[in-house]
C-alpha distance (Angstrom), angle and dihedral (degrees) to the residues before:
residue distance angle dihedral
X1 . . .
X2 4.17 . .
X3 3.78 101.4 .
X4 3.98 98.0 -108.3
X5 3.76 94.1 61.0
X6 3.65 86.7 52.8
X7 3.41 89.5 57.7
X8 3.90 98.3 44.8
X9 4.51 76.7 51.2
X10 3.62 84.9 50.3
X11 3.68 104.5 52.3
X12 4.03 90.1 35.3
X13 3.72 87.7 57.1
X14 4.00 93.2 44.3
X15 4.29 87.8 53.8
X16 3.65 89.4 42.2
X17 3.96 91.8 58.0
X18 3.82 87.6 49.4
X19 3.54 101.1 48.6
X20 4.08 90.3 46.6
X21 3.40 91.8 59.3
X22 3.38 89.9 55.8
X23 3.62 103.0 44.8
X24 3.90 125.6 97.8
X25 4.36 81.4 28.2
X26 3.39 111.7 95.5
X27 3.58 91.3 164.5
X28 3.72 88.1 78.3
X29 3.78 98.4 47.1
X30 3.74 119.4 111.2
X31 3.93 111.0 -160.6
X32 3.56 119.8 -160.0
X33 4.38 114.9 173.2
X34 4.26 105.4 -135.3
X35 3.89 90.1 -169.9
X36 4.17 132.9 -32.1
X37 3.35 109.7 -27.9
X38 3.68 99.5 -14.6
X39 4.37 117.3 111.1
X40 3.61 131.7 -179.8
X41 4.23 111.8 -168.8
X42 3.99 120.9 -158.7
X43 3.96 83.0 -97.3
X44 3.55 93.0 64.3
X45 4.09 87.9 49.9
X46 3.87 93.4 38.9
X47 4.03 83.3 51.4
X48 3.77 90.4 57.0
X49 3.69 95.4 41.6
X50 4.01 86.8 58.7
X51 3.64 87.0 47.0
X52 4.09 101.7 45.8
X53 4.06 77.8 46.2
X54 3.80 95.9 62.2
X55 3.59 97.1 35.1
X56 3.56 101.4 54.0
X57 4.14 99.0 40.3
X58 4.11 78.2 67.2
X59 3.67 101.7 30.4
X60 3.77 114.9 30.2
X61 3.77 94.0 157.2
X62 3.73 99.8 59.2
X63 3.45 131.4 94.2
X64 3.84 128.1 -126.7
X65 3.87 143.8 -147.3
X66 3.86 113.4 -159.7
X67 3.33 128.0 176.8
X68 3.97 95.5 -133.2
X69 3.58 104.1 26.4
X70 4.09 97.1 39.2
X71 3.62 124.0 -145.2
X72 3.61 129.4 -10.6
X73 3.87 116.0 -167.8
X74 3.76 114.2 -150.7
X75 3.54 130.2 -170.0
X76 3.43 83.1 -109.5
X77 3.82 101.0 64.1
X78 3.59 100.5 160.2
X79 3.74 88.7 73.4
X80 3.41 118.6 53.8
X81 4.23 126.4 172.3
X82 4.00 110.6 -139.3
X83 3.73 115.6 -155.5
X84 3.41 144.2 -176.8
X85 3.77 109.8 170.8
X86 3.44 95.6 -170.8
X87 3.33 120.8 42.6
X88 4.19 115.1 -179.8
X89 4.02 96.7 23.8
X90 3.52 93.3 176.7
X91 3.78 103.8 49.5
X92 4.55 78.3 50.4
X93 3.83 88.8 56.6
X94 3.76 93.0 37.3
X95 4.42 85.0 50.7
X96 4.31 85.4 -123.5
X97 3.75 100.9 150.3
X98 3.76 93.5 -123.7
X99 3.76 126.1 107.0
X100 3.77 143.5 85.3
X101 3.44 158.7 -165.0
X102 3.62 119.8 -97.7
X103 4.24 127.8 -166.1
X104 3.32 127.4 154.2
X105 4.22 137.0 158.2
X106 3.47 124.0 -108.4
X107 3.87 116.3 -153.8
X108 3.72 106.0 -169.9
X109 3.62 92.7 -31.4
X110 3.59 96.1 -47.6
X111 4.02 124.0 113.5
X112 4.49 108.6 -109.9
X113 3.83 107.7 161.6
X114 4.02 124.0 5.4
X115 3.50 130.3 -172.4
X116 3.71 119.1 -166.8
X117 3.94 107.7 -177.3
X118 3.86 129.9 -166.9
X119 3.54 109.4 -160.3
X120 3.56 102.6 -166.4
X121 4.10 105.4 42.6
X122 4.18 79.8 39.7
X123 4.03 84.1 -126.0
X124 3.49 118.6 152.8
X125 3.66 126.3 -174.2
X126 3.88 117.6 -162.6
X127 3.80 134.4 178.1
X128 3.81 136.1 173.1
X129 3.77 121.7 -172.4
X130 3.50 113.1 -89.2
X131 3.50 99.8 1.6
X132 4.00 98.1 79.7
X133 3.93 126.7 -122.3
X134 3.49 141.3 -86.8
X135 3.62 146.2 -149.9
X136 4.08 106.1 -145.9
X137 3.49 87.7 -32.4
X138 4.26 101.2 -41.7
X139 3.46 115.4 110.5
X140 3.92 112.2 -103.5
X141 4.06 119.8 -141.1
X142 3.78 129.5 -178.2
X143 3.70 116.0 -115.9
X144 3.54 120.9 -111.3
X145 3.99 120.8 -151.2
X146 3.56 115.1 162.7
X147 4.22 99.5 -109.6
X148 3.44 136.4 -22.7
X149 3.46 102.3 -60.3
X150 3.37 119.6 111.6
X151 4.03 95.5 11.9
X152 3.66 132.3 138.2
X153 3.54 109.9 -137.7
X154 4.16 135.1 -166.7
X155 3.53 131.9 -150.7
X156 3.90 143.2 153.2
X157 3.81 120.7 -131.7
X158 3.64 111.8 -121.1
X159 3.99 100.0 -104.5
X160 3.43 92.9 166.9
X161 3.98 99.3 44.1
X162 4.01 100.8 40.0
X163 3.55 90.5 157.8
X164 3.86 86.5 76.6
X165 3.48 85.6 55.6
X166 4.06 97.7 109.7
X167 3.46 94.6 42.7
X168 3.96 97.0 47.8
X169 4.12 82.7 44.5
X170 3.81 91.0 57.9
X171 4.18 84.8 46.2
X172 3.87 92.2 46.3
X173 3.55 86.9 53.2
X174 3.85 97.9 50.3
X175 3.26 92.1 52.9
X176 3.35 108.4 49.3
X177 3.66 95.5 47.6
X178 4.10 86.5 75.8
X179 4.51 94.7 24.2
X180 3.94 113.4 87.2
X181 3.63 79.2 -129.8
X182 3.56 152.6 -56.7
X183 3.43 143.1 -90.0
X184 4.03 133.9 -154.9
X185 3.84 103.4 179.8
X186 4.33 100.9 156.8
X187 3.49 105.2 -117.6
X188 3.60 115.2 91.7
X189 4.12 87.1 -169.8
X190 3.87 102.3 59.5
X191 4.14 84.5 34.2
X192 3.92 79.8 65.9
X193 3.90 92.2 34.5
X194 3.85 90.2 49.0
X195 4.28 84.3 50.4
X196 3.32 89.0 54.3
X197 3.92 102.7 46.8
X198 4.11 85.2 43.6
X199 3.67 96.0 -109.5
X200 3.26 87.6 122.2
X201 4.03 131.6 38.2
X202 3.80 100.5 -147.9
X203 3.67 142.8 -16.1
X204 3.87 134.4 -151.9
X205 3.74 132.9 -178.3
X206 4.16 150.4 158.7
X207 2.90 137.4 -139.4
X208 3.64 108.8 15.6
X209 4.02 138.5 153.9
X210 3.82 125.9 -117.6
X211 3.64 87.3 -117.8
X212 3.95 88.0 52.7
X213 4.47 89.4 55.5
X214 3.51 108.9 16.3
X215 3.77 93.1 98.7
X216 3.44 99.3 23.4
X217 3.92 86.3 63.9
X218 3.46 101.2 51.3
X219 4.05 91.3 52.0
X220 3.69 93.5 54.3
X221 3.98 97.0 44.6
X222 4.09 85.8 50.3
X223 3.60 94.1 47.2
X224 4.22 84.4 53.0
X225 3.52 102.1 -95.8
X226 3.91 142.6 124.4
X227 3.54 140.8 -107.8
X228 4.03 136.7 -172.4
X229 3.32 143.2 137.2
X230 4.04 118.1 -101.9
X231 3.47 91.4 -76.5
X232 3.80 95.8 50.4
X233 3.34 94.9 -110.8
X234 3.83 133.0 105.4
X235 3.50 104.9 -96.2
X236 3.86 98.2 110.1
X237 3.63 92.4 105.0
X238 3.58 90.0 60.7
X239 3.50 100.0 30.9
X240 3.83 102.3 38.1
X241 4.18 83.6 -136.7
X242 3.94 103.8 128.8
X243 3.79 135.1 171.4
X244 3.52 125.6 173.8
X245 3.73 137.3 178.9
X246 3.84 134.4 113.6
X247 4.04 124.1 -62.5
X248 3.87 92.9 -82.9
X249 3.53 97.9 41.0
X250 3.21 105.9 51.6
X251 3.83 99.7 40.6
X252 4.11 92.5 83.4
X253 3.50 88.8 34.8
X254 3.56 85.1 70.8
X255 3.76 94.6 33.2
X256 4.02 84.5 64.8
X257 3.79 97.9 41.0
X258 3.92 86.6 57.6
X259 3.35 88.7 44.6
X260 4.14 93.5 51.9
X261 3.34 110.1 17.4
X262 3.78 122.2 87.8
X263 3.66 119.8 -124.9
X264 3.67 103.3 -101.6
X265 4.00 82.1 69.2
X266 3.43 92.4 55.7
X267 3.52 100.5 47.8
């Protein structure tokens, strides 16, 4: 394992030993609201604090991008650590066993080692670029059917957008006229994770953070798949629009996104 992705293991495992403690206690939660229907609890910063720890005993020079604490520039800007300690919030208040810690390393701008860590199944899904990913050690591969049909999809409804709401509707619809099904779980991570490890077929969202994809995306193109933005090109980081799937997947994924999305999605 190269030395940084043991540290992004490391610092997942250290927030994932917090936030376990935690769980199942809501006694001990503190629940603050950051905007409409969006909450961070003082596991979610304690989680990041255990994180920053771990990272920065190794790496001093390097900067960060949390989602709670914001952006720390290091002398070392090229390499930057993006973290969300706590991904699915709500389904942690709400004592749903489905959430996880997310790390990965940034090398000017561009996804190198990710660790996506489930806490409570003890799953942890790692990837370093060009070396593949892994699911507790077993390499992880996308599936491959043929098309659409048949697939079981994941998504997350765009709480924070809902005036997209008729337009992702009209998507939603498309697409599950030719999926098996589809799933909404809460954790845009281990929706990504679960892509990667071919739990799940494909995988489409707006309106997300860097913290949210930036491992996420590096598991799924190690394990062979794709990811773009709703366009099919590579704006997601900007954007925060991501699909992700293998080749024939997410080829009329797109096809129906163009078809029912309007253009300011697609941009």
């Amino acid at each position: 394992m190269h030395a940084m992705l043991n540290i992004a293991v490391r610092a997942a495992r250290a927030a994932g030993r917090v936030i376990t403690k935690s769980y199942g206690n809501p006694q001990h939660l503190e629940i603050e609201s950051k905007a409409h229907n969006d909450f961070v609890t003082n596991v979610d910063r304690a989680a990041e604090e255990a994180i920053i720890a771990t990272i920065k005993k190794s790496y001093p020079k390097h900067s960060i991008m949390a989602e709670e604490s914001g952006v720390m520039v290091g002398v070392d800007a090229d390499y930057q650590w993006v973290i969300d300690p706590l991904d699915g919030t709500t389904n942690f208040m709400r004592g749903i066993p489905h959430f996880c810690v997310s790390v990965a390393l940034t090398v000017k701008g561009v996804p190198h080692h990710a660790a996506i860590y489930d806490p409570l199944r003890d799953e942890l899904f790692t990837a370093s670029r060009g070396a593949g990913a892994q699911l507790n050690g077993f390499r992880t591969r996308v599936t491959s059917p043929k098309n659409l049909e048949g697939t079981l999809l994941a998504t997350g409804f765009p709480f924070r957008m809902k005036h997209i709401l008729p337009e992702y509707q009209k998507l939603f619809g498309a697409l599950f006229e030719d999926a098996a099904d589809i799933r909404r779980a809460g954790s845009a991570a281990l929706d990504l994770a679960y892509v990667a490890c071919g739990r799940m077929d494909g995988y489409w969202e707006a309106g997300l953070k860097p913290w949210d994809t930036a491992a996420g995306e590096l598991l799924v193109r190690e394990s062979g798949g794709m990811v773009t933005d709703f366009a099919g090109g590579m704006n997601y980081r900007t954007s925060g629009n991501i699909v992700a799937a293998s080749q024939k997947v997410i080829q009329p994924m797109l096809v129906k996104m163009r078809n029912e999305l309007p253009q300011s999605l697609l941009d």
